[in-house]
C-alpha positions as CSV (number, residue, x, y, z in Angstrom):
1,X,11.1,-14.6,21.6
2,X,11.1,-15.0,17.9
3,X,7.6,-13.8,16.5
4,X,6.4,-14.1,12.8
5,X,3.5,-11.7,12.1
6,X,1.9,-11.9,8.6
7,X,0.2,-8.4,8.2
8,X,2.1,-6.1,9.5
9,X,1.9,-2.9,6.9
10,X,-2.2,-3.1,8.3
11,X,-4.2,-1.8,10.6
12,X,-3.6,-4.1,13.4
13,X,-0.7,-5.8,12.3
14,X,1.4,-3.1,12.6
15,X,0.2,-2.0,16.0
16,X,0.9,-5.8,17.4
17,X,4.6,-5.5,15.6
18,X,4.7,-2.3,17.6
19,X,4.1,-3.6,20.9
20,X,5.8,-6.8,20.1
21,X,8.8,-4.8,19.7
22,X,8.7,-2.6,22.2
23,X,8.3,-5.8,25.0
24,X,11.6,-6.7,23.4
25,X,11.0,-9.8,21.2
26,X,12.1,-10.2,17.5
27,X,9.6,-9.6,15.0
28,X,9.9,-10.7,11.5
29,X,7.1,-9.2,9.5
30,X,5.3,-10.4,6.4
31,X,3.0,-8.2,4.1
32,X,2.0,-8.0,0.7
33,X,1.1,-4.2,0.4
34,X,-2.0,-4.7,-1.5
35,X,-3.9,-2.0,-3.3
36,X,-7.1,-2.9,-2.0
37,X,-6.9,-0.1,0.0
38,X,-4.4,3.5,0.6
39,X,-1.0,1.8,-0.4
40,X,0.6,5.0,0.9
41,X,-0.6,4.1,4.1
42,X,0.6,0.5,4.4
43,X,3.9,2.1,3.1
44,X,3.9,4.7,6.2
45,X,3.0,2.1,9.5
46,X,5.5,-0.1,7.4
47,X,8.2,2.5,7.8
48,X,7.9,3.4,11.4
49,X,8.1,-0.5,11.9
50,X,11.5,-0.7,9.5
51,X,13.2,2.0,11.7
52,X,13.2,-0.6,15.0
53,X,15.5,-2.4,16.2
54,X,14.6,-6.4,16.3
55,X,12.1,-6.2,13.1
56,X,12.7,-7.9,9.9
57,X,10.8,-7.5,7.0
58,X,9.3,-9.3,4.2
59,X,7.6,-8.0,0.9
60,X,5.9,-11.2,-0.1
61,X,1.9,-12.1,-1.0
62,X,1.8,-15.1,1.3
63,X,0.0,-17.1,-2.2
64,X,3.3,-17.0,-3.1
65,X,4.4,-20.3,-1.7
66,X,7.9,-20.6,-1.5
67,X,9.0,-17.0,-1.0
68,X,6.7,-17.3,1.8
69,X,8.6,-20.7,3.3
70,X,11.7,-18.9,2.8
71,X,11.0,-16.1,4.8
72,X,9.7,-18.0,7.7
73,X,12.7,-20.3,7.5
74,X,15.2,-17.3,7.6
75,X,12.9,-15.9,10.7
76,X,13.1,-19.7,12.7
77,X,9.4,-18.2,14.8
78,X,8.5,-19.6,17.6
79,X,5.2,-18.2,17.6
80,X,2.9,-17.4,14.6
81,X,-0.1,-15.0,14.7
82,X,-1.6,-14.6,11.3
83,X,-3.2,-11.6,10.7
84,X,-3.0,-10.4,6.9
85,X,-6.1,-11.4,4.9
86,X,-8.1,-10.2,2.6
87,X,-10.5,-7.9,4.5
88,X,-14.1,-6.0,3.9
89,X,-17.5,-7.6,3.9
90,X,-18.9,-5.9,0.8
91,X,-15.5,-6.1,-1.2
92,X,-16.4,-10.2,-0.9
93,X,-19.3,-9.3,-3.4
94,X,-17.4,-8.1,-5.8
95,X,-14.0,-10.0,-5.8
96,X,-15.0,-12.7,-3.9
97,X,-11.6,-14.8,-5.8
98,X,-9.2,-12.2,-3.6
99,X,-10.8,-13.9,-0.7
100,X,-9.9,-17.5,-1.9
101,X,-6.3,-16.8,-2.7
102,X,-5.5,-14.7,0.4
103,X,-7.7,-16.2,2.9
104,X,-7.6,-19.4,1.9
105,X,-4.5,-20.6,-0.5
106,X,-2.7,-18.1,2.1
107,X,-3.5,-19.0,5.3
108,X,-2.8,-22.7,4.3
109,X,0.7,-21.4,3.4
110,X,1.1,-19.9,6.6
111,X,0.0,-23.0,8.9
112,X,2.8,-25.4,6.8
113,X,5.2,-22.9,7.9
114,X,3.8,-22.9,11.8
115,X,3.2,-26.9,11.3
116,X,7.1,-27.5,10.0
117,X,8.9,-25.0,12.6
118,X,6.8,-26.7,15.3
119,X,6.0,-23.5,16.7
120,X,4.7,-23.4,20.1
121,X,1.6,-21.0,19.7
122,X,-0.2,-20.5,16.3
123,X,-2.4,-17.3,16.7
124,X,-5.5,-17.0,14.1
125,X,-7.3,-14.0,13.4
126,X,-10.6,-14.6,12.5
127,X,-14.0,-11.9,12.7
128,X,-17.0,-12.0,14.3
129,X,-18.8,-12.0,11.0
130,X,-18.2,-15.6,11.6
131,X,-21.6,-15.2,13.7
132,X,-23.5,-14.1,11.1
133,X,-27.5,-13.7,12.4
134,X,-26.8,-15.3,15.0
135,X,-29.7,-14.2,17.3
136,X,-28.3,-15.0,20.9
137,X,-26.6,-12.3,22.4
138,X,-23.7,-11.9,23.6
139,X,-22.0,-14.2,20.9
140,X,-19.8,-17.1,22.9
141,X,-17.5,-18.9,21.6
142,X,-19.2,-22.5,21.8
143,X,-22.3,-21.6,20.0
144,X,-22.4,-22.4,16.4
145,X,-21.6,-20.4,13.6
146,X,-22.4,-21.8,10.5
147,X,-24.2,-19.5,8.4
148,X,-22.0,-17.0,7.1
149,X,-24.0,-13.7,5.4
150,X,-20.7,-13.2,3.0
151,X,-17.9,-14.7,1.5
152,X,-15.5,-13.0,3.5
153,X,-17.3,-14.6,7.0
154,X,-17.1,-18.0,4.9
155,X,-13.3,-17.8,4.3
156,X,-12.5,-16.8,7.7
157,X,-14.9,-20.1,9.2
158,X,-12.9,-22.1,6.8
159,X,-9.8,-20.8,8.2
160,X,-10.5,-21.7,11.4
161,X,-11.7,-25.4,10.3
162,X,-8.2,-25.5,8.8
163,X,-6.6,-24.6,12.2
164,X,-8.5,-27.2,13.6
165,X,-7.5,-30.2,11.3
166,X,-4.0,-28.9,11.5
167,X,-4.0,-28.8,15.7
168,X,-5.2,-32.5,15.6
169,X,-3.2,-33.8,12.9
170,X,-0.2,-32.4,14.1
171,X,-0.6,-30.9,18.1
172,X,-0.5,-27.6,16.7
173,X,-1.5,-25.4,19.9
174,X,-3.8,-22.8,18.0
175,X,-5.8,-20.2,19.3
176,X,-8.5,-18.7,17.0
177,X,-9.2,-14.9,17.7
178,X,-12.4,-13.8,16.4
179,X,-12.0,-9.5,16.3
180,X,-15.2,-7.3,17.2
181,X,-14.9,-3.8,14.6
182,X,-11.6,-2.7,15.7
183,X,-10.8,0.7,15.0
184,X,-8.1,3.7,16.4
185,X,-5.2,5.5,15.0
186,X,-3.5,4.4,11.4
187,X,-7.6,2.7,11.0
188,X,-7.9,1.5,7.1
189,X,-9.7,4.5,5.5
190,X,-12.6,1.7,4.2
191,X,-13.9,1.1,7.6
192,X,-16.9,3.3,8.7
193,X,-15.1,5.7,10.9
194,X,-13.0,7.2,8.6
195,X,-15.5,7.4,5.6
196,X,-17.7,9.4,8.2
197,X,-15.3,11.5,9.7
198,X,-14.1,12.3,6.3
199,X,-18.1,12.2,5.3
200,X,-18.6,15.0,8.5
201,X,-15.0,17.3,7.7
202,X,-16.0,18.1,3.8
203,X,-19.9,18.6,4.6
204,X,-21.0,15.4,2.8
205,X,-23.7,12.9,3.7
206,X,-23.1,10.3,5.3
207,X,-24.7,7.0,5.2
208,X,-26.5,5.1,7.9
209,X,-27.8,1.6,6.8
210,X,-30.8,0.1,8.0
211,X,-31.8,3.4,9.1
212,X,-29.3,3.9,11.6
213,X,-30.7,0.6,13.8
214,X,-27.9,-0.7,14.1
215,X,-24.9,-2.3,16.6
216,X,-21.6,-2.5,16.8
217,X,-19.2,-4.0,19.6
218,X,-16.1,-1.4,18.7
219,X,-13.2,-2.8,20.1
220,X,-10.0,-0.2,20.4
221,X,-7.1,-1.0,18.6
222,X,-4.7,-0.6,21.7
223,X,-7.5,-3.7,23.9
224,X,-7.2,-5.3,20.8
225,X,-3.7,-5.5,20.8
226,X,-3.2,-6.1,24.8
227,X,-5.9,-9.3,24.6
228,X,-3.9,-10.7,21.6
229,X,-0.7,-10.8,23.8
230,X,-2.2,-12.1,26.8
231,X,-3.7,-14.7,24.9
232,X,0.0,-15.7,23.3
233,X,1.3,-16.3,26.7
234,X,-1.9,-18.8,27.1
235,X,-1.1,-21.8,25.1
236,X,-4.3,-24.3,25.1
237,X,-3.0,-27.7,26.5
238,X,-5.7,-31.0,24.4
239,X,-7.6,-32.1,27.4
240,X,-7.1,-29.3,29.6
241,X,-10.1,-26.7,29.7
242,X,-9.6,-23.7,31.7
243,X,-13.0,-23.4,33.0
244,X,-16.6,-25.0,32.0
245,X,-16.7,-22.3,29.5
246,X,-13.8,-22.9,27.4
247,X,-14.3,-23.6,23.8
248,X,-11.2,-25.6,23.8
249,X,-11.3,-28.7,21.4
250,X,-12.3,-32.3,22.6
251,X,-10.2,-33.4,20.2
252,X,-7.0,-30.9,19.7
253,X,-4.8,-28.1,21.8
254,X,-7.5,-25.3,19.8
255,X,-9.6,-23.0,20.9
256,X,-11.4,-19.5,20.0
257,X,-11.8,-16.3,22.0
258,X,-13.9,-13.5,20.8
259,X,-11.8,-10.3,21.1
260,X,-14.4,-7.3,22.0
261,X,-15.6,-5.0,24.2
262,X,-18.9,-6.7,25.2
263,X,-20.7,-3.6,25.2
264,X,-22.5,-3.0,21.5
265,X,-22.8,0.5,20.3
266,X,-26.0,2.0,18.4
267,X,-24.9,3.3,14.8
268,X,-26.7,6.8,16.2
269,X,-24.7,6.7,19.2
270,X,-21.2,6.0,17.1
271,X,-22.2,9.2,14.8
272,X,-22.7,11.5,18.1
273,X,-19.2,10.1,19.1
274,X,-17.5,11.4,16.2
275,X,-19.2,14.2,15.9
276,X,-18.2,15.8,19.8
277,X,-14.9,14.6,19.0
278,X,-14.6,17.0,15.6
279,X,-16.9,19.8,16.9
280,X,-18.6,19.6,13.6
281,X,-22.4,18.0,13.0
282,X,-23.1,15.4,10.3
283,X,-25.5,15.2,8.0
284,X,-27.5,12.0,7.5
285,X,-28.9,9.8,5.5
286,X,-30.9,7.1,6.9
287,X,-30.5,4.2,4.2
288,X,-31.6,0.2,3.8
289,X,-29.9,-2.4,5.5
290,X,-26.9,-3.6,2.8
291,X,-26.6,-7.4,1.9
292,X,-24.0,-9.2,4.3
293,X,-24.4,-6.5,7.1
294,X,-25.7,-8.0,10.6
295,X,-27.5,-5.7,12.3
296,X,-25.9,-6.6,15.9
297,X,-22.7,-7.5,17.0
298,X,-21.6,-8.6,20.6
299,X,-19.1,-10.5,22.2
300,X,-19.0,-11.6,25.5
301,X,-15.9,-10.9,26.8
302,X,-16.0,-13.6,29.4
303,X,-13.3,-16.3,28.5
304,X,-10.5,-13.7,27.0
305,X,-11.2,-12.5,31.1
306,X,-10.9,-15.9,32.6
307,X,-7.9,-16.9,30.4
308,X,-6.0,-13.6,30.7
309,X,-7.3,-11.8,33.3
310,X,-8.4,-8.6,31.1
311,X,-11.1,-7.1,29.0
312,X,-11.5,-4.2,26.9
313,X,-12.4,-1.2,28.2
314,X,-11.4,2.1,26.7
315,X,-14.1,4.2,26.6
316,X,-15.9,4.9,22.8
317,X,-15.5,9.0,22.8
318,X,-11.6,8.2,24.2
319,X,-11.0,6.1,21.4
320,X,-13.3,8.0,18.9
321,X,-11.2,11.1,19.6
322,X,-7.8,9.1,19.3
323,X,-8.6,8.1,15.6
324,X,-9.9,11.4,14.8
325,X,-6.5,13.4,16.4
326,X,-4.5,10.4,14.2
327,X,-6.9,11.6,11.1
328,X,-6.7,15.3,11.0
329,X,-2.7,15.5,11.6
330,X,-2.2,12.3,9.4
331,X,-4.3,13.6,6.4
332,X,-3.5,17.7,7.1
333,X,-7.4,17.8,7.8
334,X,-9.4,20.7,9.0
């Protein structure tokens, strides 16, 4: 199958190239290699995908309309899954205009090109920030989410609106993935995992907001990557829910799964993880809650089971001591 992926010099983008690849499709990758983070980095996953047979790729900011449409012409996909975006929750504070372009201006850009090929499955990564406070736990995908805490969250739930208009307009078969704090081997160095493991290695302090009293649903890169290609293989059919809890559109082949583990972490917890895994003890500081953070997050994992049959399940210290193997050869750390 022919398989455009926008996002594949990042985190997760290059693992689904990776497995994409290796089940034998042809993958034409698109990325923009941003600075907003380690461009050596990008630059490394990129050239361990270049090396593979079946993988085409494309230096292009997907703002950049018409490169953009040329590159998906030459590449003819028959499935989409957009992944590149502009990431971070507390990076939306500052440059909240990176967000617009890329999450936005982009992702519009990248549903003309899924809209003209007619492909048969657009993919959509979206974040469980989407849920902001939401105080009912686990999060489902049918209850609302309309009070976003940053502008990242708020791009992203306009993303998926987008998907939506563009499913009915045009019987676009879409499926909106909303990603629980993924995290494994080639991780962005912004995430929490490795600022603490680099925190815990040089003898710094590390920080711990809202005093450590907090949750996360960590969701390992390889699950991650396993649920999204189940879920490509399950194309939502208007009219045609899978079960009484399918969040599949009255009105369009669309729906959204959450992507997670379904079994939140404490912050405390995470730390002792990290800190077996590298034999070395942190030192903490227990800090006040930062604007945008929620304190929980939790998916239920229930329709990504009933549509694919699977649910995350690797266990935290396996997957803690994955990224932090990955981390000390990557970086020559000690």
């Amino acid at each position: 199958m022919r398989i455009l992926v926008t996002g594949t010099a990042g985190f997760i983008g290059f693992h689904l190239a990776s497995r994409l690849l290796t089940d034998g499709h042809q993958v034409t990758g698109v990325d923009g290699l941003t600075d907003y983070y380690d461009v050596d980095l990008k630059r490394a996953r990129r050239a361990l995908l270049l090396g593979r047979p079946g993988y085409v790729d494309h230096e292009i900011m997907l703002e950049d309309a018409d490169s953009f449409a040329a590159a998906a012409d030459a590449a003819r996909p028959q499935v989409i899954v957009h992944l590149a975006a502009q990431a971070g929750v507390r990076y939306s504070l500052e440059n909240p205009r990176a967000y617009l372009d890329s999450n936005l201006v982009g992702a519009f850009n990248v549903m003309e090109a899924a809209r003209r090929h007619a492909v048969s499955h657009f993919v959509f990564a979206s974040t469980s920030s989407v849920y902001g406070l939401a105080e009912t736990t686990p999060f489902v995908e049918t209850q609302p989410a309309d009070h976003p805490l940053t502008f990242y969250a708020a791009t992203k739930k306009a993303g998926e609106a987008m998907t939506h208009a563009y499913s009915h307009a045009w019987g676009l078969p879409t499926t909106v993935a909303r990603f629980f704090t993924v995290y494994g081997p080639w991780g962005r160095p912004d995430m929490a995992l490795g600022k603490f493991v680099d925190g815990i290695l040089a003898g710094e302090t590390i920080d711990l907001f809202n005093e450590g009293d907090m949750e996360r649903d960590f969701t390992y890169v390889d699950d991650l990557v396993e649920g999204l290609t189940r879920l490509m293989a399950v194309v939502p059919e208007r009219g045609r829910p899978a079960s009484p809890i399918d969040s599949l559109s009255p009105d369009a082949p669309w729906r959204i799964v959450n992507i997670g583990r379904g079994a939140p972490v404490r912050l405390m917890d995470f730390v002792a993880a990290i800190e077996a895994a590298l034999g070395r003890t942190a030192t903490i500081n227990l800090a006040p809650m930062q604007l945008g953070d929620p304190p929980t997050t939790f998916a239920s994992a229930e329709l990504l089971e009933t549509l694919t049959g699977y649910r995350p399940d690797t266990p935290l210290a396996e997957g803690v001591a994955a990224f932090c193997k990955w981390r000390l050869s990557y970086y020559g750390l000690n």
